[in-house]
Phi, psi and omega in degrees: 000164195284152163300115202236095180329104182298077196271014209244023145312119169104303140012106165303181172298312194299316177312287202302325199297308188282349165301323187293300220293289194325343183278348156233156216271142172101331186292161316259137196297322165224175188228148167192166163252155185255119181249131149079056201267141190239081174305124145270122158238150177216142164282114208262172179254126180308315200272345187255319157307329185304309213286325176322314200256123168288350217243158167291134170320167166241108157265183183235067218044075169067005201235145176257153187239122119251150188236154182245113183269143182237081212202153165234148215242150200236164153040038179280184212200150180256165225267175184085330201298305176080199210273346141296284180341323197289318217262010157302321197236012143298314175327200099115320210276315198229144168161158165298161193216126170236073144330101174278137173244159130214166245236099194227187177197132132264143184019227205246036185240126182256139211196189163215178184245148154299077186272351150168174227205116166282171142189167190285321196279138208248318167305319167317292192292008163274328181303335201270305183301334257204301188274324170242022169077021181255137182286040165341128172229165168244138169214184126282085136343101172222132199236141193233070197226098187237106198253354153304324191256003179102351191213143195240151140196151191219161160190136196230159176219155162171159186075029190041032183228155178221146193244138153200146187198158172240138176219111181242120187298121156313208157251088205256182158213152175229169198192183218261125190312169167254124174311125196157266173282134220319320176316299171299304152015266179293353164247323188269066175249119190252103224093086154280112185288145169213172173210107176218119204072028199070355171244152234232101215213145177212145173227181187223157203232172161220143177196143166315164192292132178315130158299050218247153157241157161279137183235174175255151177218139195258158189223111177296300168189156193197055169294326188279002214248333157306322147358286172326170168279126189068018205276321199288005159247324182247014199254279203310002137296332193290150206228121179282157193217316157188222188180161189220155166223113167248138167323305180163189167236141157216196204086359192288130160292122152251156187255175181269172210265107148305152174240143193310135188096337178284326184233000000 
């Protein structure tokens, strides 16, 4: 990417993400919202996980992440579209999600990667791989996270893994992590890296800074995180470290796909 004249002093993550997406004509391309998201993160070993990765890892005092997002994205629509537009990309538009994430930086923009990605829609995943470089699986996926009554629990299988987990909500209130500290670290990302077909692509998404809590999550079984790409090498090691719940965002801008080096 181009060198980009540091004007984001004083500026939170959210801030820069959307001044980088607004720096380009056209941005953003679509809108949708992300509901009930469940962070599972775990710590991995760096020299092994590295091997994994096209991009330099972003550690967090010398230590590497990955993390599994839980979520499900509701009505996105490309933006400008109206209401043909919407119902073009209903097939496509709402449906669950599970993300394996890590934690990368090109030059001086920090983001994460996609080691790979569940979801239910069997179009979505032809769409996804083609157009924007995401390790798209098809899998199943059922999410419970009904955090009005206090209790969370998923399960999701596929790729001959099964992810289960439970989560029981306190009287918790939620805010925004502190920029800084690991949390934020691992949540407060606007820039996604991808590599798909040999080529190196990134697009950048914006939403407000999350409304989250940290939570304990019980891991039921998690046989799918070996799954991942390169997961039967860097997975059997990984340490679990916490979880975060957000209600959702909503409103997120995603931007279209760049190839690394174009911005």
């Amino acid at each position: 990417m181009k060198q980009v004249i540091d004007i984001t002093k004083g500026m939170n993550a959210s801030q820069i993400g959307r001044k980088r997406m607004l720096s380009c004509k056209g941005e953003p391309l679509f809108f949708a919202d992300w509901d009930r998201a469940l962070f599972i993160h775990y710590e991995v070993e760096v020299g092994i996980l590295q091997k994994w990765v096209p991009y330099p890892l972003d550690l967090y005092e010398g230590r590497a992440f990955v993390s599994l997002v839980a979520f499900t994205m509701q009505g996105m629509r490309p933006s400008g579209a109206g209401e043909i537009g919407a119902r073009f990309f209903s097939p496509i538009s709402s449906h669950s999600f599970l993300n394996v994430r890590t934690y990368v930086k090109q030059g001086d923009e920090v983001g994460i990667y996609f080691i790979q990605e569940w979801l239910p829609n069997r179009l979505a995943v032809c769409f996804g791989p083609g157009v924007f470089g995401l390790p798209y699986r098809y899998g199943r996926l059922n999410y419970d996270h009904r955090h009005e009554a206090g209790r969370l629990s998923g399960q999701v299988r596929g790729s001959g893994g099964c992810l289960k987990y439970q989560v029981e909500l306190g009287d918790q209130k939620y805010g925004p992590v502190e920029e800084g500290n690991l949390h934020g670290f691992l949540l407060e990302r606007y820039t996604a890296f991808t590599k798909g077909f040999g080529m190196q692509r990134f697009f950048r998404v914006w939403h407000e800074p999350w409304r989250q809590v940290e939570v304990d999550v019980d891991i039921i079984e998690n046989t799918l995180l070996a799954r991942a790409y390169g997961g039967e090498q860097w997975a059997g090691e990984a340490r679990l470290i916490g979880a975060n719940y957000t209600p959702g965002a909503k409103e997120v801008w995603m931007g279209r796909p760049h190839f690394v080096g174009d911005n």
